[in-house]
Biopython code that builds the backbone (N, CA, C, O; Angstrom):
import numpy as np
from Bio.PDB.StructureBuilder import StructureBuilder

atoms = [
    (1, "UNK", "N", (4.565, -9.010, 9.849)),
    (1, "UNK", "CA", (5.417, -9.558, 8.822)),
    (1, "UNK", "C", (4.596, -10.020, 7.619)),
    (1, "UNK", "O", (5.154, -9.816, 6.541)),
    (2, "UNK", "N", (3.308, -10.639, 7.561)),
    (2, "UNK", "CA", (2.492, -11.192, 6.964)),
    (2, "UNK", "C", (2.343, -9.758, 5.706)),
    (2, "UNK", "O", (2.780, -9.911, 4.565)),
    (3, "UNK", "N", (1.685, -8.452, 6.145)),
    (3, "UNK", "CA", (1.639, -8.040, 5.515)),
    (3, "UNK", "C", (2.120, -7.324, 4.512)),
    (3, "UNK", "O", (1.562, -6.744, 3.581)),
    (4, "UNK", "N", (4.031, -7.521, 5.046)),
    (4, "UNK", "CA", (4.707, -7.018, 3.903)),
    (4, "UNK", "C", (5.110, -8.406, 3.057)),
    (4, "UNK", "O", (6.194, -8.285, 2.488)),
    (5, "UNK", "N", (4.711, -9.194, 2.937)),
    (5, "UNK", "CA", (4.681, -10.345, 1.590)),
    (5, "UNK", "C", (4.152, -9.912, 0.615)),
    (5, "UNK", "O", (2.951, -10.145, 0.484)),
    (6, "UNK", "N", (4.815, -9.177, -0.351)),
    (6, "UNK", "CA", (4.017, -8.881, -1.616)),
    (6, "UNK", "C", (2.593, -7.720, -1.714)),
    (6, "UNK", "O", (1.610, -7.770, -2.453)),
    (7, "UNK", "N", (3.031, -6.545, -0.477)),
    (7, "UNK", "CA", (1.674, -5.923, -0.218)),
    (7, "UNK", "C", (2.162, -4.924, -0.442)),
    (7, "UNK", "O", (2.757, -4.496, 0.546)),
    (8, "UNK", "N", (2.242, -4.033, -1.645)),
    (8, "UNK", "CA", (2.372, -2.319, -2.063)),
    (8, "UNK", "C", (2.699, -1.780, -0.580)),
    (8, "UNK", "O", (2.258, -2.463, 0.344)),
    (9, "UNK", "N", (3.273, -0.869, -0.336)),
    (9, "UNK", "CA", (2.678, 0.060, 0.644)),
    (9, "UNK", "C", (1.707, 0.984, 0.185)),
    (9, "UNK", "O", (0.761, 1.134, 0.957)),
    (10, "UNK", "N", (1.686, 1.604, -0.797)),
    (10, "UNK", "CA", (0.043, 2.301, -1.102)),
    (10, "UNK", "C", (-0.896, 1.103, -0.518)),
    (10, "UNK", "O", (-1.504, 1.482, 0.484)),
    (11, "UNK", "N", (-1.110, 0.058, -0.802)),
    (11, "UNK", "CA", (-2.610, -0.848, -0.310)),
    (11, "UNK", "C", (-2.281, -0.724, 1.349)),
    (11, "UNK", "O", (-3.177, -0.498, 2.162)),
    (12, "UNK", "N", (-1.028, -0.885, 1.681)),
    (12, "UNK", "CA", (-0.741, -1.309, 2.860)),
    (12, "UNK", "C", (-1.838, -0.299, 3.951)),
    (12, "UNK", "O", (-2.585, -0.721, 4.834)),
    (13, "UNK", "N", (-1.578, 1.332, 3.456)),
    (13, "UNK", "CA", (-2.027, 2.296, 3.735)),
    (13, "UNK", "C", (-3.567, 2.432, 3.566)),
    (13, "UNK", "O", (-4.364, 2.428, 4.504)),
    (14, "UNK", "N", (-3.896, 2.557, 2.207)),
    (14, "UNK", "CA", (-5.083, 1.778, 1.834)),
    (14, "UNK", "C", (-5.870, 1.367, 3.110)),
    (14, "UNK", "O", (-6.593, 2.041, 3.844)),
    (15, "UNK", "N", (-5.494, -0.006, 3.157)),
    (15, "UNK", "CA", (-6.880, -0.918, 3.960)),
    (15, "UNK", "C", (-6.008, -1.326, 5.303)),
    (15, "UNK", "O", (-6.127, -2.496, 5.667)),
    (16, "UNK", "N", (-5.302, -0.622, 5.929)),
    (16, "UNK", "CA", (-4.793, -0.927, 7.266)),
    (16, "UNK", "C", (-4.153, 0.214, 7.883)),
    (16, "UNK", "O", (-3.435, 1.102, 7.422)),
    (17, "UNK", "N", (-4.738, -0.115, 9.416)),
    (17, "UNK", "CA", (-4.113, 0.658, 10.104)),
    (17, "UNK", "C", (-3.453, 0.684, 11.036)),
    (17, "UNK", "O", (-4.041, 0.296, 12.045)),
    (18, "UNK", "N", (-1.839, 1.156, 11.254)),
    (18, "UNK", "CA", (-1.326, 0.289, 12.440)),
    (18, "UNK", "C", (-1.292, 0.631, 13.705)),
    (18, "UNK", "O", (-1.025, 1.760, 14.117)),
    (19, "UNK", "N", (-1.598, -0.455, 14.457)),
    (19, "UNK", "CA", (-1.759, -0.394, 16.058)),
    (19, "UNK", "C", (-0.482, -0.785, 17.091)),
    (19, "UNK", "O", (-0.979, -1.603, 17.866)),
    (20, "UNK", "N", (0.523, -0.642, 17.357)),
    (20, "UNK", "CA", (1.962, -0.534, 17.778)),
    (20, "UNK", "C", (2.572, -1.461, 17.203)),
    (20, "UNK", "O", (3.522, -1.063, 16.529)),
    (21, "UNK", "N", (2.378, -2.687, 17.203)),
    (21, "UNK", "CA", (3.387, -3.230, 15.801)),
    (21, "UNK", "C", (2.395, -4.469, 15.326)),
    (21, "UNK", "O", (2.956, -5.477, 14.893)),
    (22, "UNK", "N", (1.160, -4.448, 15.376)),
    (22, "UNK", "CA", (0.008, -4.407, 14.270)),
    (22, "UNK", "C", (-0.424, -4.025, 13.533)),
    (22, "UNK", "O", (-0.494, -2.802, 13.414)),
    (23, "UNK", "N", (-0.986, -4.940, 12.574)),
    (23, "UNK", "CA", (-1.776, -3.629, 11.617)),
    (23, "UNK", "C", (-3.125, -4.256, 11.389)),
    (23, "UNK", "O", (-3.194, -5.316, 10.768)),
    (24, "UNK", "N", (-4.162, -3.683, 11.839)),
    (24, "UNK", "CA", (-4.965, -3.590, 11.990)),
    (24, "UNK", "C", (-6.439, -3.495, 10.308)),
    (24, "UNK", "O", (-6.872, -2.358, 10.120)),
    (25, "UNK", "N", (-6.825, -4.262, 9.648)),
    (25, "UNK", "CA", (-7.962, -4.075, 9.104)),
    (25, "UNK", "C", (-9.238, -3.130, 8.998)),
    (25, "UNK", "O", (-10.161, -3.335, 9.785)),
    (26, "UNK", "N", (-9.340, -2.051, 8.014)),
    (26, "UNK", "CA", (-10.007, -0.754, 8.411)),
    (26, "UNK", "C", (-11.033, -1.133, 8.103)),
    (26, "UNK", "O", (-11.334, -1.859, 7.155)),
    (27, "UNK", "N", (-11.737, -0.618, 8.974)),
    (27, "UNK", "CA", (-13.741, -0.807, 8.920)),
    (27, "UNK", "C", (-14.426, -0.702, 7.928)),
    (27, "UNK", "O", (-15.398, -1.455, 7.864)),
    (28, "UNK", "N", (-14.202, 0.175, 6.898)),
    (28, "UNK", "CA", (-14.620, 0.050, 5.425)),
    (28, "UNK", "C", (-14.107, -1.331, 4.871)),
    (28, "UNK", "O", (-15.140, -2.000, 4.889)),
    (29, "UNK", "N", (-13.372, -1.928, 4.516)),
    (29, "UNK", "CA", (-12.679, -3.456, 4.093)),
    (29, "UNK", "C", (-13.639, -4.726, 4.709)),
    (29, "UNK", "O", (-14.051, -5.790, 4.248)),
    (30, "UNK", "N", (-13.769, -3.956, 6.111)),
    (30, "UNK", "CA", (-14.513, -5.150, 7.143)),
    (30, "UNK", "C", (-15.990, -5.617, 6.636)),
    (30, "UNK", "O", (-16.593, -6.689, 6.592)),
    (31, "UNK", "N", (-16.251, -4.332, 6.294)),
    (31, "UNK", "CA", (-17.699, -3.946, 6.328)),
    (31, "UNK", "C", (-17.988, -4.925, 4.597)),
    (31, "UNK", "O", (-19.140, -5.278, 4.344)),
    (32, "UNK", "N", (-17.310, -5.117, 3.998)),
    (32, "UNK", "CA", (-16.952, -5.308, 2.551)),
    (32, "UNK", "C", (-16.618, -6.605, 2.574)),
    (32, "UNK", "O", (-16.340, -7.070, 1.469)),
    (33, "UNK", "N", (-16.541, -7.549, 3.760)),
    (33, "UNK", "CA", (-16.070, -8.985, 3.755)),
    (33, "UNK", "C", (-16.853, -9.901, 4.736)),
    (33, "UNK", "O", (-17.180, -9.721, 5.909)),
    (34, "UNK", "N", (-17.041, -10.892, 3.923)),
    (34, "UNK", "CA", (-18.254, -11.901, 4.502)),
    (34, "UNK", "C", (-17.307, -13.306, 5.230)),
    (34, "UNK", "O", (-16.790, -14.216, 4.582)),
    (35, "UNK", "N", (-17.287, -13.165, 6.476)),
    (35, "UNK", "CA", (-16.132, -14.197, 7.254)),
    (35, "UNK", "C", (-17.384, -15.228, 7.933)),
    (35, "UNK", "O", (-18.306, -14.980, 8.710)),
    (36, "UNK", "N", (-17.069, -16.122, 7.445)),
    (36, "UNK", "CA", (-18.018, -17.478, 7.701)),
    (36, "UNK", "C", (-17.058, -18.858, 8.221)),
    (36, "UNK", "O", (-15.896, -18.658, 8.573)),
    (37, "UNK", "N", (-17.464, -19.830, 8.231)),
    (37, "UNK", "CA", (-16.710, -20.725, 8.892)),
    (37, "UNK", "C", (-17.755, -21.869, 8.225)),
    (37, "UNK", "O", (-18.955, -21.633, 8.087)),
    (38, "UNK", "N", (-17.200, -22.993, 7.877)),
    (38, "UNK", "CA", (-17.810, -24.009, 6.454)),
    (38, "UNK", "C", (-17.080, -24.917, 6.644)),
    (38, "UNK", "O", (-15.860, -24.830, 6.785)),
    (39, "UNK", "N", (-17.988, -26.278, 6.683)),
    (39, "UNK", "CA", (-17.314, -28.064, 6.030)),
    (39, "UNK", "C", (-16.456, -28.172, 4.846)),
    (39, "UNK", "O", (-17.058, -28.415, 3.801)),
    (40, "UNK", "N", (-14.912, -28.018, 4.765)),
    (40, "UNK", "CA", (-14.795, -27.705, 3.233)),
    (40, "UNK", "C", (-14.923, -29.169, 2.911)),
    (40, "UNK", "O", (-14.278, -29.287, 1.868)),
    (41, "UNK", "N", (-15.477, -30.531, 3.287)),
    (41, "UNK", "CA", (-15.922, -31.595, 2.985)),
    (41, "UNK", "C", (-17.386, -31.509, 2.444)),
    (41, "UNK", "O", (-17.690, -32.388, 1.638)),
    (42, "UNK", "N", (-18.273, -30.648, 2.741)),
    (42, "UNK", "CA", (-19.696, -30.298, 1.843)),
    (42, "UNK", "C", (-19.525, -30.258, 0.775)),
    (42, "UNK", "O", (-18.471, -30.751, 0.374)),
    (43, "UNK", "N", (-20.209, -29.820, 0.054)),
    (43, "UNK", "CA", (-20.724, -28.877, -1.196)),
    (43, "UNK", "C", (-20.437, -27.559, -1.229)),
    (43, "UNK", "O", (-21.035, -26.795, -0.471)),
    (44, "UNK", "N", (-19.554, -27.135, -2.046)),
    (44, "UNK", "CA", (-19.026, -26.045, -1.751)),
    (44, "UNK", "C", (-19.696, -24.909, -2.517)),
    (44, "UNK", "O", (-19.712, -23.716, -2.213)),
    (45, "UNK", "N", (-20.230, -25.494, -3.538)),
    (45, "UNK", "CA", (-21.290, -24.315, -4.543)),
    (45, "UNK", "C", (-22.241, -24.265, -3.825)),
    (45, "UNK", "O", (-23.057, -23.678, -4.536)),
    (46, "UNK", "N", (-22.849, -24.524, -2.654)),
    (46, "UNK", "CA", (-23.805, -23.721, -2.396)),
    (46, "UNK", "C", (-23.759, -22.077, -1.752)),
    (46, "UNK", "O", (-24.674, -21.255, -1.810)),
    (47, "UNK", "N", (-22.397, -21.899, -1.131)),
    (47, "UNK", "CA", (-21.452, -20.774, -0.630)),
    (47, "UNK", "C", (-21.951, -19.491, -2.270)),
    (47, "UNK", "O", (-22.519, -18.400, -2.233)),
    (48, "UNK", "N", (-21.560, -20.074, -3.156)),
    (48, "UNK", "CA", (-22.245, -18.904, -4.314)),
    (48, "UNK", "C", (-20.423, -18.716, -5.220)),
    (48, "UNK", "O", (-19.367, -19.349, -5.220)),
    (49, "UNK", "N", (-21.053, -17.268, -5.976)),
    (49, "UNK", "CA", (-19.778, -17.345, -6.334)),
    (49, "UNK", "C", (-18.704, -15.957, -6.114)),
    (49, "UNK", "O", (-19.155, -14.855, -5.802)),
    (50, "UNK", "N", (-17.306, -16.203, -6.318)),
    (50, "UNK", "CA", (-16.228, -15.614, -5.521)),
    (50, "UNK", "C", (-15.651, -14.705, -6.613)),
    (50, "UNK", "O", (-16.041, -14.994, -7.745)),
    (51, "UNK", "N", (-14.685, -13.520, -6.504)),
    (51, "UNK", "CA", (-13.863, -13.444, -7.077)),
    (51, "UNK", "C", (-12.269, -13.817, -6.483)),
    (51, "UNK", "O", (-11.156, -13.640, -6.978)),
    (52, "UNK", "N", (-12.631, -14.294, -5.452)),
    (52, "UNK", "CA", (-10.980, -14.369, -4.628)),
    (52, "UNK", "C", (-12.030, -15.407, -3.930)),
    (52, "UNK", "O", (-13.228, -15.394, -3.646)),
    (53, "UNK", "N", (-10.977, -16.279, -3.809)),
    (53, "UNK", "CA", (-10.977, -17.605, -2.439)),
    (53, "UNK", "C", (-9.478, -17.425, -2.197)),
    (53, "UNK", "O", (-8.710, -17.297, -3.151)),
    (54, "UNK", "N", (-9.031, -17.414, -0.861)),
    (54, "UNK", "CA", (-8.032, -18.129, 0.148)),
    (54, "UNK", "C", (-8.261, -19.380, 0.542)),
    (54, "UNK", "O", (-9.015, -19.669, 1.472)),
    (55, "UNK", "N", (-7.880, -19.863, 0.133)),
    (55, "UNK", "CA", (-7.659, -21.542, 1.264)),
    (55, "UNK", "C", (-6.397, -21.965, 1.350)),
    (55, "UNK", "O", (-5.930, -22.991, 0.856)),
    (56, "UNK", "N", (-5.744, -20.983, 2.119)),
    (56, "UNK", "CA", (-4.509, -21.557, 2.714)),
    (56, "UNK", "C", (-4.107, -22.378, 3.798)),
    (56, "UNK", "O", (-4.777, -22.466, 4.827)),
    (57, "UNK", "N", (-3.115, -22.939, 3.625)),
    (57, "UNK", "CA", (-2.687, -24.118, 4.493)),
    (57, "UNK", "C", (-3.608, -24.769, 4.918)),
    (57, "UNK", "O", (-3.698, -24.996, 6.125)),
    (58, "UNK", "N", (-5.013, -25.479, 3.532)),
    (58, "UNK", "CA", (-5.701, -26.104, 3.889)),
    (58, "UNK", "C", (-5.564, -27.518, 3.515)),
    (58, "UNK", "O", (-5.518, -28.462, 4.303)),
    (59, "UNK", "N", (-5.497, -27.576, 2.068)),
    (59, "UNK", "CA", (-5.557, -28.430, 0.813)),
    (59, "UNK", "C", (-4.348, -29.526, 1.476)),
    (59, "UNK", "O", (-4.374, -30.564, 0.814)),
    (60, "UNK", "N", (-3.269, -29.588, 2.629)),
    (60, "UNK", "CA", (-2.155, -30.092, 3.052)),
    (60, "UNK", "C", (-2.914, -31.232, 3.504)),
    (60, "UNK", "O", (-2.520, -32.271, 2.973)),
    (61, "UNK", "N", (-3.900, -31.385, 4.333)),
    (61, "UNK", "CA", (-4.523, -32.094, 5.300)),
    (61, "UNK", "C", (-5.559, -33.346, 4.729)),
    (61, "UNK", "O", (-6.046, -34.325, 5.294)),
    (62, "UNK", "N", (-5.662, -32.751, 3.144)),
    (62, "UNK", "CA", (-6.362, -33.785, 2.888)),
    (62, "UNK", "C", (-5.910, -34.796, 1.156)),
    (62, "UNK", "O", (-5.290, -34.438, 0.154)),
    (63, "UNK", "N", (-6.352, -35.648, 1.398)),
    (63, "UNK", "CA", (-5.980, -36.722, 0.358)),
    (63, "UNK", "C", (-5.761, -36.282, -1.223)),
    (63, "UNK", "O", (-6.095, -35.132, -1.509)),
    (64, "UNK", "N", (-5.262, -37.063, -2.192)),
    (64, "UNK", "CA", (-5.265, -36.069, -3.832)),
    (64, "UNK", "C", (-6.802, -36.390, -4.155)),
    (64, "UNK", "O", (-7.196, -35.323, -4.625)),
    (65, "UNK", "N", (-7.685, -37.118, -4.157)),
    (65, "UNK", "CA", (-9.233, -37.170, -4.771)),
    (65, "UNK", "C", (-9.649, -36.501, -3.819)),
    (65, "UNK", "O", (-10.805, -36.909, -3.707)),
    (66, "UNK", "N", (-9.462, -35.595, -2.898)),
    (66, "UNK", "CA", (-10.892, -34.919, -1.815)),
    (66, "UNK", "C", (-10.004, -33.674, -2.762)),
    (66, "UNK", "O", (-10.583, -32.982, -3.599)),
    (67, "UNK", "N", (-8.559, -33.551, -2.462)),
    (67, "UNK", "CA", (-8.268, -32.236, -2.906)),
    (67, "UNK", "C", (-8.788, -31.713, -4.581)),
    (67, "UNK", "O", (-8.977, -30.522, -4.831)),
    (68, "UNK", "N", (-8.937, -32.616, -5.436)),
    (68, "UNK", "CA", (-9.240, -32.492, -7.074)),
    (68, "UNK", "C", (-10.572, -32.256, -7.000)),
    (68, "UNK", "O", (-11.089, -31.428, -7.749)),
    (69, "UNK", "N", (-11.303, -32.964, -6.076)),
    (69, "UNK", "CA", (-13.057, -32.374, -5.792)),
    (69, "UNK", "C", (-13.339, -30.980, -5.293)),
    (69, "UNK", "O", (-14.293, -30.344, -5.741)),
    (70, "UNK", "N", (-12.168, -30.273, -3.965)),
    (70, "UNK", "CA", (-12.374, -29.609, -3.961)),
    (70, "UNK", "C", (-11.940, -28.016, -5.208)),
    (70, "UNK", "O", (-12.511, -26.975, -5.535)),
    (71, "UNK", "N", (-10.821, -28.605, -5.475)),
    (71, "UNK", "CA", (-10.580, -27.734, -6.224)),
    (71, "UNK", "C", (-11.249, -27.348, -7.961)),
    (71, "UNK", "O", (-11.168, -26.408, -8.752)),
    (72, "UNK", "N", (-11.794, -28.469, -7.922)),
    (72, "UNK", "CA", (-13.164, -28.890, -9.332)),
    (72, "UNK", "C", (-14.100, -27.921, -8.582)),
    (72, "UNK", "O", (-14.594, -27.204, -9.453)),
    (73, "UNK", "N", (-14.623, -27.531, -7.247)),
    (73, "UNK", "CA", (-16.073, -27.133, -7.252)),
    (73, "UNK", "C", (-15.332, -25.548, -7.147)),
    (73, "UNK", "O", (-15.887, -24.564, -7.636)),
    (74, "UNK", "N", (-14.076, -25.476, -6.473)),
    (74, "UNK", "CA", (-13.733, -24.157, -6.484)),
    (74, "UNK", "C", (-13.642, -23.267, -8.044)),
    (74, "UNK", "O", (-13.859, -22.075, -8.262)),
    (75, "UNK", "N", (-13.212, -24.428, -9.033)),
    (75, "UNK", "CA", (-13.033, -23.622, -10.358)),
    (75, "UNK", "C", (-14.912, -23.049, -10.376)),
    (75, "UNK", "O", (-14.926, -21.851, -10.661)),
    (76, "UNK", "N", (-16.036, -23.476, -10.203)),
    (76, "UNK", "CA", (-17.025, -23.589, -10.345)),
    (76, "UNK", "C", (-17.717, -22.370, -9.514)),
    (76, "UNK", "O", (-18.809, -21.919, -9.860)),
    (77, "UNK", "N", (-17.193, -22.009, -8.699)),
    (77, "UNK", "CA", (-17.413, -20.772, -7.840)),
    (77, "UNK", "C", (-16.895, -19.534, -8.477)),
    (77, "UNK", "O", (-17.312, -18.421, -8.160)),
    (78, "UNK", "N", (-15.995, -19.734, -9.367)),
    (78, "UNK", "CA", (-15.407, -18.369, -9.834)),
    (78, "UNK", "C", (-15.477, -18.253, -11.206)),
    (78, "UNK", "O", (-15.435, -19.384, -11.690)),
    (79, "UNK", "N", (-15.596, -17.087, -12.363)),
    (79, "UNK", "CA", (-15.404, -16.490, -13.427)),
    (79, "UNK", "C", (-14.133, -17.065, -13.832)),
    (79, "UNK", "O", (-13.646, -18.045, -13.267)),
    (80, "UNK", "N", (-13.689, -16.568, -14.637)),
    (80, "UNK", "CA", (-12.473, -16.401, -15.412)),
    (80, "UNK", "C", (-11.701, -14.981, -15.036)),
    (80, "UNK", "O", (-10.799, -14.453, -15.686)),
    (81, "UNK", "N", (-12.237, -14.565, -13.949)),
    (81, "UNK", "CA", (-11.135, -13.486, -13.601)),
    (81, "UNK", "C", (-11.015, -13.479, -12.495)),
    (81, "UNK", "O", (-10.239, -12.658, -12.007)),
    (82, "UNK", "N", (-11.668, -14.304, -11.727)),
    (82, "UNK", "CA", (-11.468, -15.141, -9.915)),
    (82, "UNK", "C", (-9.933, -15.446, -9.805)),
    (82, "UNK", "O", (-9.270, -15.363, -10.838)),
    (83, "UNK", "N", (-9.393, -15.751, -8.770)),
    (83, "UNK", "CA", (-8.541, -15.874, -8.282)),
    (83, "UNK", "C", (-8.045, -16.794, -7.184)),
    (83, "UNK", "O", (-8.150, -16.406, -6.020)),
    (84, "UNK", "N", (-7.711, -17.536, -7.350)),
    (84, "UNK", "CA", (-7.338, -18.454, -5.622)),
    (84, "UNK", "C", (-6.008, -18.434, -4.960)),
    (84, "UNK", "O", (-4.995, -18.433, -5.659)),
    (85, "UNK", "N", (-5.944, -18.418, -3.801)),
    (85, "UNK", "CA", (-4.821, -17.923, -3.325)),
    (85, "UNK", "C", (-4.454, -19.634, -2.301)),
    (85, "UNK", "O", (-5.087, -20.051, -1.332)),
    (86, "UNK", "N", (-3.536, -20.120, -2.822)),
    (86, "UNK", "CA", (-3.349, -20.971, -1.679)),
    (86, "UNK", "C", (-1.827, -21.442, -0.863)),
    (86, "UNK", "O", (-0.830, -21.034, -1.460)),
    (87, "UNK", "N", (-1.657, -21.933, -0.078)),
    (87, "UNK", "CA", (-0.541, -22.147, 0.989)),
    (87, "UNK", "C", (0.846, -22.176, 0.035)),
    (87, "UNK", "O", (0.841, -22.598, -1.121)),
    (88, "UNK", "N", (2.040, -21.649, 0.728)),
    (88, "UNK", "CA", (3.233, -22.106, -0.062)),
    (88, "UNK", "C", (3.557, -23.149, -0.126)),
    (88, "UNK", "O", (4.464, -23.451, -0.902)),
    (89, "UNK", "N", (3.095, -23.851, 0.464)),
    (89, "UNK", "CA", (3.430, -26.020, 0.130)),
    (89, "UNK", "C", (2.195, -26.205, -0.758)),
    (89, "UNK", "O", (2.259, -27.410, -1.002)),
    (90, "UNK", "N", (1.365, -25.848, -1.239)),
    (90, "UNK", "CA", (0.436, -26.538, -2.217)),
    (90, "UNK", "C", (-0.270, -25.938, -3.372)),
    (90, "UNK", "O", (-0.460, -24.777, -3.733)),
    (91, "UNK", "N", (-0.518, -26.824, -3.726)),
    (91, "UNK", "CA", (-0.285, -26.218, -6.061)),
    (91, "UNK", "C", (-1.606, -27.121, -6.316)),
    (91, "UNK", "O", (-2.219, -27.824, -5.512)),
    (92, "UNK", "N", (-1.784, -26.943, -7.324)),
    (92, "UNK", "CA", (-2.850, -27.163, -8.207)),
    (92, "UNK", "C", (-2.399, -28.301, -9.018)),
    (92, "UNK", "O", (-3.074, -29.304, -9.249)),
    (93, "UNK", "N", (-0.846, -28.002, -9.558)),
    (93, "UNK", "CA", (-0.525, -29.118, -10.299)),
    (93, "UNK", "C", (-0.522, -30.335, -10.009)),
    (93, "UNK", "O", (-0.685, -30.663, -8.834)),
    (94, "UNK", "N", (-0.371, -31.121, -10.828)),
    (94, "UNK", "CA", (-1.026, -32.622, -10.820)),
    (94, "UNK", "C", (-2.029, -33.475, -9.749)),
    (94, "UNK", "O", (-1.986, -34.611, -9.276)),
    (95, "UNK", "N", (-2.884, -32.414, -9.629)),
    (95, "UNK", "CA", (-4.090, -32.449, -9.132)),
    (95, "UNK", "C", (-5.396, -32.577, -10.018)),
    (95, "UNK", "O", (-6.213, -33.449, -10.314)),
    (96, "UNK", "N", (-5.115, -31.016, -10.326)),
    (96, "UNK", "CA", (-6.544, -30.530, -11.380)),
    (96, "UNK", "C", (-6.083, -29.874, -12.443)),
    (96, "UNK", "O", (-5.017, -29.269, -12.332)),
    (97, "UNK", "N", (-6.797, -29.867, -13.675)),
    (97, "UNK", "CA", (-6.276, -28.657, -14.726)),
    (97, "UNK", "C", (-7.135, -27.677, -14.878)),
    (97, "UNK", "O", (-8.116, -27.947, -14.186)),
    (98, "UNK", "N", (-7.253, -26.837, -15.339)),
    (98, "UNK", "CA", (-7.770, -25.701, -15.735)),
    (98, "UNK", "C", (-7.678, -24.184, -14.990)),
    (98, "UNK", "O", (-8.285, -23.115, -15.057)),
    (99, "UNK", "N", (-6.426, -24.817, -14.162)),
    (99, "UNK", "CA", (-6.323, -22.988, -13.426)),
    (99, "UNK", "C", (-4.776, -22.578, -14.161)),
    (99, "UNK", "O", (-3.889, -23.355, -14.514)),
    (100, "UNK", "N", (-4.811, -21.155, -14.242)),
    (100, "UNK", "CA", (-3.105, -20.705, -14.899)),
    (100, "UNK", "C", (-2.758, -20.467, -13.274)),
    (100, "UNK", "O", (-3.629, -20.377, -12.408)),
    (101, "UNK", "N", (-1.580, -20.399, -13.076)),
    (101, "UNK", "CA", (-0.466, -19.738, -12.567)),
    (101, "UNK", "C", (-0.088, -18.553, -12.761)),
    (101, "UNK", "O", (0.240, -18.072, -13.846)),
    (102, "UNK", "N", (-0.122, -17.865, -11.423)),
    (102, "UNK", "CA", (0.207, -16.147, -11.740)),
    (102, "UNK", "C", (0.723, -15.808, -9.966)),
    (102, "UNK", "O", (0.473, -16.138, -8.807)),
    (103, "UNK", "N", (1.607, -14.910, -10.800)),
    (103, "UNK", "CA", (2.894, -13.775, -9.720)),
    (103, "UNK", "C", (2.423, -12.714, -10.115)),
    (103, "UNK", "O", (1.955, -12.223, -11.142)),
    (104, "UNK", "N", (2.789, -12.278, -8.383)),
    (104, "UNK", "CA", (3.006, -10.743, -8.390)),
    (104, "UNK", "C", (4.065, -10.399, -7.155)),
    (104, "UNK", "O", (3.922, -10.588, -5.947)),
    (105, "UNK", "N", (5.101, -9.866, -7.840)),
    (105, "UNK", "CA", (5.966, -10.086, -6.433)),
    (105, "UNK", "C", (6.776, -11.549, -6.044)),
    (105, "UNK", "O", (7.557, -12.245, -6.692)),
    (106, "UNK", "N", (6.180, -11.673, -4.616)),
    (106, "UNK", "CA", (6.849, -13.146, -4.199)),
    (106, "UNK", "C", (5.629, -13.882, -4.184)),
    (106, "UNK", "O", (5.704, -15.088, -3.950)),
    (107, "UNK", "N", (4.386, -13.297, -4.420)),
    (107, "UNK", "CA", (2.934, -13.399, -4.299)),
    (107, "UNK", "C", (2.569, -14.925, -5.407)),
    (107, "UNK", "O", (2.968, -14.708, -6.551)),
    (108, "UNK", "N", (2.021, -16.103, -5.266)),
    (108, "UNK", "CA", (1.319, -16.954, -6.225)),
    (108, "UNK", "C", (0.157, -16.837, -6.144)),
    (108, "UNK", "O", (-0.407, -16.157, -5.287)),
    (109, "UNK", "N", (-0.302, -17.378, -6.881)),
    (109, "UNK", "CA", (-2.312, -17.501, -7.645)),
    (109, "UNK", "C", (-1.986, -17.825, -8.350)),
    (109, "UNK", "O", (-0.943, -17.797, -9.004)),
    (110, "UNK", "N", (-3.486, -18.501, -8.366)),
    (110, "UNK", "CA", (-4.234, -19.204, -9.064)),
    (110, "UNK", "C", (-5.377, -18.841, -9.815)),
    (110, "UNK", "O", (-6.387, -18.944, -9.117)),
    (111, "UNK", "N", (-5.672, -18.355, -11.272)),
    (111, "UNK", "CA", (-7.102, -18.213, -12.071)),
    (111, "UNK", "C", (-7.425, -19.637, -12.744)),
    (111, "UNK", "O", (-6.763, -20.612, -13.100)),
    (112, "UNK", "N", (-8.819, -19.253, -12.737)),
    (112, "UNK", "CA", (-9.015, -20.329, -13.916)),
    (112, "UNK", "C", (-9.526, -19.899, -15.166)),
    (112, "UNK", "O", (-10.313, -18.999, -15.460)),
    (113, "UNK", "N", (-8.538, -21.242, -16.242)),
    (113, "UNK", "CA", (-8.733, -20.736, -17.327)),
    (113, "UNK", "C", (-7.758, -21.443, -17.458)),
    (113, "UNK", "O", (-7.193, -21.519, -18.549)),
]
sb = StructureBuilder()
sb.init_structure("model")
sb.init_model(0)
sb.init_chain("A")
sb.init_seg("    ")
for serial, (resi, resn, name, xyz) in enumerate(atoms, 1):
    if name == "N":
        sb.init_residue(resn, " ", resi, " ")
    sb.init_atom(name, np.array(xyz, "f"), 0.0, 1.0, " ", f" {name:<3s}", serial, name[0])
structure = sb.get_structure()
């Protein structure tokens, strides 16, 4: 279900393959993605920098000053053509400024800028 939220079927095809009513992540994509596991209470610039962050259904769990820190070091990880993707309960707004708002689909993000 996850992957028909806002996912072309060309990409769908693209970078997955389905396994009886999975769909499965193709080895080229895999091979192309760095899956780590991190304090998001650290320092988050030392991680480097992104064009896409996910941090979904994270930002829920913690306070508005841990969340404005984190989302201050996240603007700091990315360009101006980065992207953040985060949970449907949580926004940027009246948190932090400097990211726009952007759709695609039923799809939200986050750039900064």
């Amino acid at each position: 279900m996850e992957v028909n939220r806002g996912l072309p079927a060309p990409l769908l095809i693209k970078y997955f393959t389905q396994s009886d009513r999975d769909w499965v992540i193709k080895p080229d994509l895999i091979r192309m993605t760095d899956f780590r596991s991190f304090n998001l209470l650290k320092d988050l610039t030392v991680l480097g920098r992104f064009d896409i962050i996910f941090c979904r259904n994270v930002l829920i769990y913690f306070d508005v000053p841990t969340k404005r820190r984190m989302l201050t070091e996240i603007q700091r990880m990315m360009d101006g053509t980065g992207v953040l993707f985060l949970g449907g309960a949580e926004t940027v707004y009246g948190v932090v400024d400097g990211y726009k708002r952007l759709t695609s689909g039923k799809a939200v993000y986050y750039q900064v800028g």
